[in-house]
TORVO-192901 format. One record per residue: residue in three letters; x, z, y negated of N, C-alpha, C in turn. Coordinates in steps of 0.05 Angstrom, whole numbers, plus 5000, padded with zeros to 4 digits. Each point is the difference from the previous one (the first is absolute). Layout:
N
ALAXZYXZYXZY
...
% end
This chain:
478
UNK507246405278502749965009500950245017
UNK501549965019500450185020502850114999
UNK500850305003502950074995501749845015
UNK499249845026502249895016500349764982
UNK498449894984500649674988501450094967
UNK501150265001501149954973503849975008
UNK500549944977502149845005502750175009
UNK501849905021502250135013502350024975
UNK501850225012500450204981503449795009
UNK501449944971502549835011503150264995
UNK501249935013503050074992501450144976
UNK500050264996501350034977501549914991
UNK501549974974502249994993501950155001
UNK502549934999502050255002500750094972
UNK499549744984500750094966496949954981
UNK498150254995497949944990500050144973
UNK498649884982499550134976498150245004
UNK499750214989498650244997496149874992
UNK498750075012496549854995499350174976
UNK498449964987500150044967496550044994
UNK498950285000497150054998498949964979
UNK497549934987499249904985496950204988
UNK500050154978497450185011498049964977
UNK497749755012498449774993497250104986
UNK499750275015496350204986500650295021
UNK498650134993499950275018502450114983
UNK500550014977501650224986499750104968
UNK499850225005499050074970497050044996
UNK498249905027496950025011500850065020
UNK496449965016499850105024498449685022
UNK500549854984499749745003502149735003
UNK497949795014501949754998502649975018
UNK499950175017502650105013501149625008
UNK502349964995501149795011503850014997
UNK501349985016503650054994501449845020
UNK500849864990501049675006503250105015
UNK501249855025501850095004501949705002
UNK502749924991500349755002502850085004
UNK500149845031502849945014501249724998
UNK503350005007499949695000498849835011
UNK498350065024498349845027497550034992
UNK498650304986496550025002499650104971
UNK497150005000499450104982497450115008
UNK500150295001497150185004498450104988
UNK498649994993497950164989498650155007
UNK500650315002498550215007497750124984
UNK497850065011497949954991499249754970
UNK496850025001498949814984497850064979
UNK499550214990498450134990499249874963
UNK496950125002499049894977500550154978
UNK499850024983500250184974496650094997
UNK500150264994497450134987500250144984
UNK497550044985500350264980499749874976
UNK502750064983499149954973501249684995
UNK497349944981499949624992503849905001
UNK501650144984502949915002500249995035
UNK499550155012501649995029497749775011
UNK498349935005498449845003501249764997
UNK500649884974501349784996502149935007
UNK501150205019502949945009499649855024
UNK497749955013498949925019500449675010
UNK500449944968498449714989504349844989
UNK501950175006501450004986502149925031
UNK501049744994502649965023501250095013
UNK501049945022502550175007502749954998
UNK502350125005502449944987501149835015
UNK499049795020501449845020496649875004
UNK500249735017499949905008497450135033
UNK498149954985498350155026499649805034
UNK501749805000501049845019502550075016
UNK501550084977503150145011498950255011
UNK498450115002500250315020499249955032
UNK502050125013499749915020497350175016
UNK500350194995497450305013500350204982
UNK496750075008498750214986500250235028
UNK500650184990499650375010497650104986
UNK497850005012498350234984499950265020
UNK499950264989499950205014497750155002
UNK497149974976498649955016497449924987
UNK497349935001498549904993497850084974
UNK500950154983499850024970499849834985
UNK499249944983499549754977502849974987
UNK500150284989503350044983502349985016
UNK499249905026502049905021499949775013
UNK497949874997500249695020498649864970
UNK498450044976497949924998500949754985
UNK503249994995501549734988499749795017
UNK499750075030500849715019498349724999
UNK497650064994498649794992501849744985
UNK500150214972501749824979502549875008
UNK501650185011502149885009499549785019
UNK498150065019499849615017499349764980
UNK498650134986499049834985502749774978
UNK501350204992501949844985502450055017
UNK499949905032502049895022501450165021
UNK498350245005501950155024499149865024
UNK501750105019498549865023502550155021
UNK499950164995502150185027498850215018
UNK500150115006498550175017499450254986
UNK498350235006499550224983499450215025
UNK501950115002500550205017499350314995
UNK497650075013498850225006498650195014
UNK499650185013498450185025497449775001
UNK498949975022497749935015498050204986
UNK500250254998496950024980500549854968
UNK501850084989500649884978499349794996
UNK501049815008498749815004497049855001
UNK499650175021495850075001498950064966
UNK501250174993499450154967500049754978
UNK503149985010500349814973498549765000
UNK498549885024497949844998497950014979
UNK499050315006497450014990500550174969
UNK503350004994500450104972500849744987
UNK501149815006499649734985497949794998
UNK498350075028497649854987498150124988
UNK499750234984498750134990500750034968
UNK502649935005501550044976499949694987
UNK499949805011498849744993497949914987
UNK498550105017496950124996499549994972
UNK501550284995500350144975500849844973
UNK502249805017502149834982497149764985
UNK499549975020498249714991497050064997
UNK498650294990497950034983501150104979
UNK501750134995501050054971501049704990
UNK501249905012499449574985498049944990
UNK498150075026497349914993499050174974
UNK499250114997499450264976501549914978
UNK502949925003500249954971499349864992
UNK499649715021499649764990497350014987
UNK497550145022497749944984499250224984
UNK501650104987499750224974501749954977
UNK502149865012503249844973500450224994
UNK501250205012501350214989502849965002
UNK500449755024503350065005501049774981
UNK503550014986500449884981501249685011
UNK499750015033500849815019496949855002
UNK500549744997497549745003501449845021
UNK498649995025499050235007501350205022
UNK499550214992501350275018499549865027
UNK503150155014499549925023501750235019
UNK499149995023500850285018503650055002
UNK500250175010503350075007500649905017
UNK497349965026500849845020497149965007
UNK499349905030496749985007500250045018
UNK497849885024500650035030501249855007
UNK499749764993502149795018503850095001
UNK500750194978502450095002500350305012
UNK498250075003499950285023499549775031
UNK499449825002499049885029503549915001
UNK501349904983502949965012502050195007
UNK499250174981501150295006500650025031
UNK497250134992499150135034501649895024
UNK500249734995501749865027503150044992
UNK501050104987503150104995500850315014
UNK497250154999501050225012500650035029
UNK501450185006503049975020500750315004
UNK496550135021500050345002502749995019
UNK500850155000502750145013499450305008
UNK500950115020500150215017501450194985
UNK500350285001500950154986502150125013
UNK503150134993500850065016502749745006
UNK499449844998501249755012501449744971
UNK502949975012500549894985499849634997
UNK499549904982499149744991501549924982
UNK501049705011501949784979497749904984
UNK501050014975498049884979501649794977
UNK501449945011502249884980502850005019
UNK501349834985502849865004501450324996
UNK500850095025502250324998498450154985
UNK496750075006498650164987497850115019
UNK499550225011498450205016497750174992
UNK498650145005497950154982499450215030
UNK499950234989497650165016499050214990
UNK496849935011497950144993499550195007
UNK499950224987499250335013498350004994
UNK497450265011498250124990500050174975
UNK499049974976499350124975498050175004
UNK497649965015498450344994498149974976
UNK500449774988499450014974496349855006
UNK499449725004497749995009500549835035
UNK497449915005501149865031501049714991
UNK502850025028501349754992502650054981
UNK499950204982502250064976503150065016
UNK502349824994501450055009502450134974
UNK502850155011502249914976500549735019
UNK502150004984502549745004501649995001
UNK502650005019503149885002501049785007
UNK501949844979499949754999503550095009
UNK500949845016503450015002500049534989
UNK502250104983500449804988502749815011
UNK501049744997501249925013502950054996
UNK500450264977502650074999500650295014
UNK498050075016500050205003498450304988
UNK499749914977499050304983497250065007
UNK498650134996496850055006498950094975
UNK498149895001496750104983498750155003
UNK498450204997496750075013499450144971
UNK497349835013497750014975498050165010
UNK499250264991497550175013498449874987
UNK499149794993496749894993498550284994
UNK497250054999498750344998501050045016
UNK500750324997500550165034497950154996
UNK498850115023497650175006501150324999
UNK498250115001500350254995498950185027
UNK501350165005500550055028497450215012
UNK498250114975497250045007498449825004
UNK499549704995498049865009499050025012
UNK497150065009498850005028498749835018
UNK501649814993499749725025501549905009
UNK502450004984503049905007502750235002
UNK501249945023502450244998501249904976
UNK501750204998502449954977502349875002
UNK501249894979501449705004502250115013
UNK501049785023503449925006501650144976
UNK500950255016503450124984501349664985
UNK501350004980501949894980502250015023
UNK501149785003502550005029502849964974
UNK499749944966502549884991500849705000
UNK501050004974500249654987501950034982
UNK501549874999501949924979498949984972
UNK497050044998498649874968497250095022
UNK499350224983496050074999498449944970
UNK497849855008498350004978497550195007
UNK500150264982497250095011498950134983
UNK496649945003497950014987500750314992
UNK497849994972500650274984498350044981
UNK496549945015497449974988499850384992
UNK499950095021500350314987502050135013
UNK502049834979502550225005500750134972
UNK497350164984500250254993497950165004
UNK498649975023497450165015500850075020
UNK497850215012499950135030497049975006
UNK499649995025497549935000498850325015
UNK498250044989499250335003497449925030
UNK501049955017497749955024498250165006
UNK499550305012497750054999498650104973
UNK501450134976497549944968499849665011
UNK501649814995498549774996497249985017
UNK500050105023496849885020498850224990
UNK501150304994498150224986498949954968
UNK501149744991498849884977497849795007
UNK500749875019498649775000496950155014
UNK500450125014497950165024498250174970
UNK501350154983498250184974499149814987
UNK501149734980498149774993498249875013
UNK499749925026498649875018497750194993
UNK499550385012498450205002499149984970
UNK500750074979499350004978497749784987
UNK500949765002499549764994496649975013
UNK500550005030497850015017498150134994
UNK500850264992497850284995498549924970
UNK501049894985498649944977499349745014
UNK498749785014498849834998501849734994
UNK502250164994502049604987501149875028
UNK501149844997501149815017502749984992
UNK502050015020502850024996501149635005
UNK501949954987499949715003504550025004
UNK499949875017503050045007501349744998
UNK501549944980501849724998501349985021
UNK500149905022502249985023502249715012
UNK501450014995501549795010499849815026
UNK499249835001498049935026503149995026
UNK501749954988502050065028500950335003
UNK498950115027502150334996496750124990
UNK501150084976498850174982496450085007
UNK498349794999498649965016499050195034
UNK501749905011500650115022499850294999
UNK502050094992501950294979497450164996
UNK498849884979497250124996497550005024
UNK499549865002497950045028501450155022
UNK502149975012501250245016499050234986
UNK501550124974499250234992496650094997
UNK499349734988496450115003498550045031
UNK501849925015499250025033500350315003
UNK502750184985500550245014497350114992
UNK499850094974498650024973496550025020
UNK499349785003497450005013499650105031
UNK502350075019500450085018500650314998
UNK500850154982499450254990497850074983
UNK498449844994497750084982500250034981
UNK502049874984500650064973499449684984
UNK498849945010498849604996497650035013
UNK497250084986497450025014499649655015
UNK498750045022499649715017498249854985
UNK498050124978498249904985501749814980
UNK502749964990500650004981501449675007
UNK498349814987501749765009502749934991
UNK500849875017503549914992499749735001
UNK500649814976499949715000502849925004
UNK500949875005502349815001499849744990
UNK500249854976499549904981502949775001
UNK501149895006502149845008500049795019
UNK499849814999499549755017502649995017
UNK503050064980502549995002500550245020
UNK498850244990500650255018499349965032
UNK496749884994498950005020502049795028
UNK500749854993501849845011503350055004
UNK500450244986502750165006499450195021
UNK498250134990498850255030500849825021
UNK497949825007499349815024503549945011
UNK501849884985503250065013501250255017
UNK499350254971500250315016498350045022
UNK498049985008498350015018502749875025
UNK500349755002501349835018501950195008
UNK501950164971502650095012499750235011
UNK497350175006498750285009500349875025
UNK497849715002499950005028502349835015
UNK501849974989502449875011502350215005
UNK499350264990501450225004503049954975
UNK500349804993502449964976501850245001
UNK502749995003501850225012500650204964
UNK499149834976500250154975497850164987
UNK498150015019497250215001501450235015
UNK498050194976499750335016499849905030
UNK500450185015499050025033497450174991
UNK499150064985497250234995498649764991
UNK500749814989497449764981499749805030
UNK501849885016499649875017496950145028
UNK501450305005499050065015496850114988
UNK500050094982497049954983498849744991
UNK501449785007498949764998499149854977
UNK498149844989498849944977498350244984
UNK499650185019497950214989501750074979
UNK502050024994502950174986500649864974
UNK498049774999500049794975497750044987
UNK497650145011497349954991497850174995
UNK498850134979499050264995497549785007
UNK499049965030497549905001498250194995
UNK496949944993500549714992500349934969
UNK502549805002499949834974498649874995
UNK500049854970498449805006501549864979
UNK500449655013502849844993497749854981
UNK500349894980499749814982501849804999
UNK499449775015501349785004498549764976
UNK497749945001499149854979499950044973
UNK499949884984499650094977496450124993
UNK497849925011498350124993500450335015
UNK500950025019500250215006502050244982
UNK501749904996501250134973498450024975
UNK498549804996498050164973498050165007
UNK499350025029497250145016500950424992
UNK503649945007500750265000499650074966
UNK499149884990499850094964497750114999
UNK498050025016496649944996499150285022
UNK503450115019498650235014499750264982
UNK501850024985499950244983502150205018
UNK500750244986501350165020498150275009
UNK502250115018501750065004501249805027
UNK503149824985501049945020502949924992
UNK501249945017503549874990499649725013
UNK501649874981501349734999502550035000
UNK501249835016503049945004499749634993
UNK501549974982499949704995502949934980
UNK500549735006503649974994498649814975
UNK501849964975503750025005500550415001
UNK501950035008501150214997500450164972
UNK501449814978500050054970498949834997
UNK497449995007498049914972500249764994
UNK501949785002500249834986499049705002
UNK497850115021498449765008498350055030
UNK498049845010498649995021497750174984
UNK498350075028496850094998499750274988
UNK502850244998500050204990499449964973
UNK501049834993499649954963497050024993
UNK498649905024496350014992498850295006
UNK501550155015498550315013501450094973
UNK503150064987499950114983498249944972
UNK500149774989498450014981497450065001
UNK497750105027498950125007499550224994
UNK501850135012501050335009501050124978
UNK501649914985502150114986498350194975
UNK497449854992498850134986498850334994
UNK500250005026497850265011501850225007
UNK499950214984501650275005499350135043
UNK498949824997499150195028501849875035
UNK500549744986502549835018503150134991
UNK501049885024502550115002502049705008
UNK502050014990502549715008502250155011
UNK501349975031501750035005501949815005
UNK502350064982502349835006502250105017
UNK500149845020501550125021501849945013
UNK502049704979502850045016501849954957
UNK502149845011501349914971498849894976
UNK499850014975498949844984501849894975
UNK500149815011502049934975499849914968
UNK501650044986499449884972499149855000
UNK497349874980498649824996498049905017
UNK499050265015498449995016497050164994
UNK498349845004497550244992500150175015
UNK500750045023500650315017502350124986
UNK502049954984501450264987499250054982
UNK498349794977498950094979497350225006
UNK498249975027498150244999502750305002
UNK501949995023502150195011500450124974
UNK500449854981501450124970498650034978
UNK497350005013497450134984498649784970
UNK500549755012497349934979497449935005
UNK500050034973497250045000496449844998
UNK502249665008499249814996501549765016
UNK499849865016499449805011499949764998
UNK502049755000498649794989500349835028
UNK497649905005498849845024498149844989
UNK499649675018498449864992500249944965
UNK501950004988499849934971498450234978
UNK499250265018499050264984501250125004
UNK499850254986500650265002498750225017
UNK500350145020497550145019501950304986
UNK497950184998499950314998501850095019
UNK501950095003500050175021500050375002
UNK497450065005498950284993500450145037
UNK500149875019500149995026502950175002
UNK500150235029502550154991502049865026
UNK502450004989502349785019501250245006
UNK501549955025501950165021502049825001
UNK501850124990503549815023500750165020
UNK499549825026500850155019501749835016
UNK502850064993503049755007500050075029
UNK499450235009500950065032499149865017
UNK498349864991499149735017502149765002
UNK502050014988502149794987501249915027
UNK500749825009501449885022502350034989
UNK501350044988503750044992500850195001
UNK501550055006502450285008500150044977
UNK501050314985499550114978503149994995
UNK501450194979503649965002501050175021
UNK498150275002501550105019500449895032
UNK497849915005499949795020501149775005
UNK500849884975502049785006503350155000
UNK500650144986502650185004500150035038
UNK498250095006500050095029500449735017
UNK499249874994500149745017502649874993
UNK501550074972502449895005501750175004
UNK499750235008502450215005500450005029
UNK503049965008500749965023501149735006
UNK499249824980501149765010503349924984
UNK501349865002502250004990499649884974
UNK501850044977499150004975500449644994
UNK498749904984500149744993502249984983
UNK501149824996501849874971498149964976
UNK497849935005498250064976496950085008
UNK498850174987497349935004498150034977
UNK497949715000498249924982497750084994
UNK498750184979497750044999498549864988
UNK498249955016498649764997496550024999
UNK498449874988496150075006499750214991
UNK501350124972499250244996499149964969
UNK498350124988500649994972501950224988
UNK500849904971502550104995501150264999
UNK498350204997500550325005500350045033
UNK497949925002499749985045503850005010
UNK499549744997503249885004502650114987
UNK499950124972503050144992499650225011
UNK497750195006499250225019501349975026
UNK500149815016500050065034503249844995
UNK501149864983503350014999500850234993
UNK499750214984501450134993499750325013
UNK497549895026499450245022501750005021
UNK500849635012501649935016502850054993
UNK500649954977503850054987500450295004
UNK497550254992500950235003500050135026
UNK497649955010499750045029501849875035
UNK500049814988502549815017502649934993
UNK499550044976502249864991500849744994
UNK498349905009500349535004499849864965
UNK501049895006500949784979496549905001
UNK498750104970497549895002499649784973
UNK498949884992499349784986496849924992
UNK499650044978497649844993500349724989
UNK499249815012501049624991499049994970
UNK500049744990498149914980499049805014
UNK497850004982499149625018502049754994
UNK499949935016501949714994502050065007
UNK500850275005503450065008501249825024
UNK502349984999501549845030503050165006
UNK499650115026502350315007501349745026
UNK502050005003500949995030499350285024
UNK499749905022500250125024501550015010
UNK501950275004502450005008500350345019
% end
């Protein structure tokens, strides 16, 4: 669907009721992000995200919504994250059908993050069915492909910068976030007048592929993320950590194995292993696998926006080209025999292979591998959230449960967050200082220390009327 065919924007009213937000997942976690906005004319849904982590938030997945998934008129996603689009499947499925408005890479992403995530949906069916583990006869997916194939034809990329009717007296525009490619915030002006913006992730203004997000311009009502808003991210120890594990690891013979998030993160890391081997501090002998079918097919987008010059790239990553993505030579494992081939080289070498936390894909097979052997090393290298096997290594156990066992873990782990695509608190303070103060603002995608942390940094520091929601809460916008 094309931004020109979504629907024309009608006539305010002169006497309107106040639009009334709704805040659906993404509070109290760092997941599930979804916050419903309902006017007398529309009803929006800003982002669509899946629940992860721990089995309770999981099941929230599986669990209705508070209206009518026919009555929404459009989806806002801001940008192509799981815990941000990875609901839309479901939602076509039980009746959306409005447009889903997001950046042209975004879009590209969220392709290859919902059909992957389908994927995902409908061998774990399969698995329960032919093992009966699940208490459903017979288990069946969250969604499949045929509801990512309807999807896909709802999205409705939009230009950044530029404002778009998305509803009856309802607007949206997309800034640059900084956060991965494609990541926008959001300002929605509503048909009474008042405004929204939702920073979806904001990026953090070291990245070294993407400048740093669009200044905060001011809204009547901010919702913004507050994943580590009680951290700072320590940037050069962080690469002077990651750079001494890598050396260490190598020198004894182990193999370093990196959970990476196949959107961003990915990237994030092979940039850095590019500097790394271009100073001599990554011997050329030392293979680098890339272990992600999903990654491998996110690069291939980044690649596009290097050579498309994309105006939210460094001018240093454009003009260094693809080289600036790639500690060649890699070597990509796209098949699955080729992913078990990398089990059989032995080290010294690194693996980069997603999920990010652990909580599924081909990493789950290198760690129960690896994990054994004091002489390997696990770097975790952006957020990990509760109920994730990447925070349980972060928080030191000492055991593992994968594949229905228990694996050792004697292997020594690094947290190294500076890799993190999200602005830290001091960094989000900075990005909202200067803009005019909101009537309220929501902390939101954080877990619960994160989030009473970066309200009560913003109240002293700014001064602003800050707020942590509950789930299920419903505030007017005013």
């Amino acid at each position: 669907m094309a931004v020109n065919e979504l629907r024309p924007v009608q006539p305010a009213q002169a006497h309107v009721r106040p639009a009334l937000l709704s805040f659906l997942g993404g509070v109290g976690t760092v997941t599930g992000s979804k916050f419903l906005v309902e006017s007398d004319h529309a009803r929006i849904l800003v982002d669509c995200g899946l629940f992860q982590g721990l089995a309770d938030l999981r099941r929230l997945n599986w669990r209705g919504l508070p209206c009518d998934a026919a009555d929404i008129g459009a989806v806002v996603v801001t940008h192509a994250h799981l815990d941000h689009c990875g609901y839309l499947p479901r939602l076509v499925r039980h009746g959306f059908r409005g447009p889903i408005v997001t950046t042209e890479f975004s879009a590209r992403l969220i392709e290859i993050v919902l059909r992957d995530s389908a994927k995902l949906q409908m061998e774990a069916a399969q698995h329960a069915n032919d093992h009966g583990w699940s208490k459903h006869r017979p288990a069946q997916p969250l969604y499949d492909d045929s509801d990512v194939d309807r999807t896909l034809k709802l999205l409705a990329p939009a230009p950044t910068g530029t404002e778009i009717d998305i509803a009856a007296g309802t607007t949206v525009t997309l800034h640059p976030a900084g956060h991965i490619l494609g990541s926008a915030w959001a300002r929605l002006t509503l048909e009474d007048g008042h405004t929204l913006a939702v920073s979806g992730d904001l990026g953090r203004p070291g990245h070294p592929l993407l400048l740093p997000p669009e200044p905060f311009s001011g809204a009547d009502v901010l919702l913004m993320e507050s994943t580590y808003g009680n951290r700072r991210h320590e940037e050069e120890a962080g690469r002077a950590h990651f750079a001494d594990v890598l050396n260490r690891t190598l020198a004894r013979g182990g193999t370093v194995v990196i959970p990476a998030f196949a959107l961003d993160r990915t990237e994030v890391v092979l940039h850095e292993l590019a500097e790394l081997r271009s100073q001599g501090r990554l011997p050329a002998a030392v293979p680098v696998y890339v272990d992600s079918p999903m990654a491998l097919a996110a690069l291939d987008v980044y690649r596009d926006a290097v050579l498309a010059k994309a105006p939210e790239l460094r001018p240093e990553v454009t003009a260094a080209g693809v080289a600036a993505l790639s500690p060649e030579p890699f070597l990509a494992a796209r098949s699955i025999q080729e992913s078990v081939d990398i089990g059989h080289s032995g080290g010294p070498a690194v693996i980069v292979s997603a999920s990010g936390m652990a909580t599924g894909g081909r990493v789950l097979h290198h760690l129960r591998r690896l994990l054994p052997d004091p002489r390997n090393a696990v770097v975790v290298v952006g957020f990990a959230a509760q109920g994730t096997r990447a925070r349980d290594l972060v928080d030191g156990a000492e055991a593992l449960k994968m594949f229905g066992e228990y694996v050792p873990v004697r292997a020594h782990v690094a947290d190294v967050p500076h890799f993190s695509a999200h602005a830290d608190a001091a960094q989000i303070v900075e990005w909202l200082r200067g803009a005019p103060a909101p009537h309220t603002t929501y902390l939101v995608h954080g877990e619960p220390d994160a989030a009473d942390a970066l309200r009560d940094r913003i109240d002293r520091t700014l001064g602003w009327t800050a707020v942590v929601p509950r789930s299920g809460e419903r505030v007017l916008i005013r």
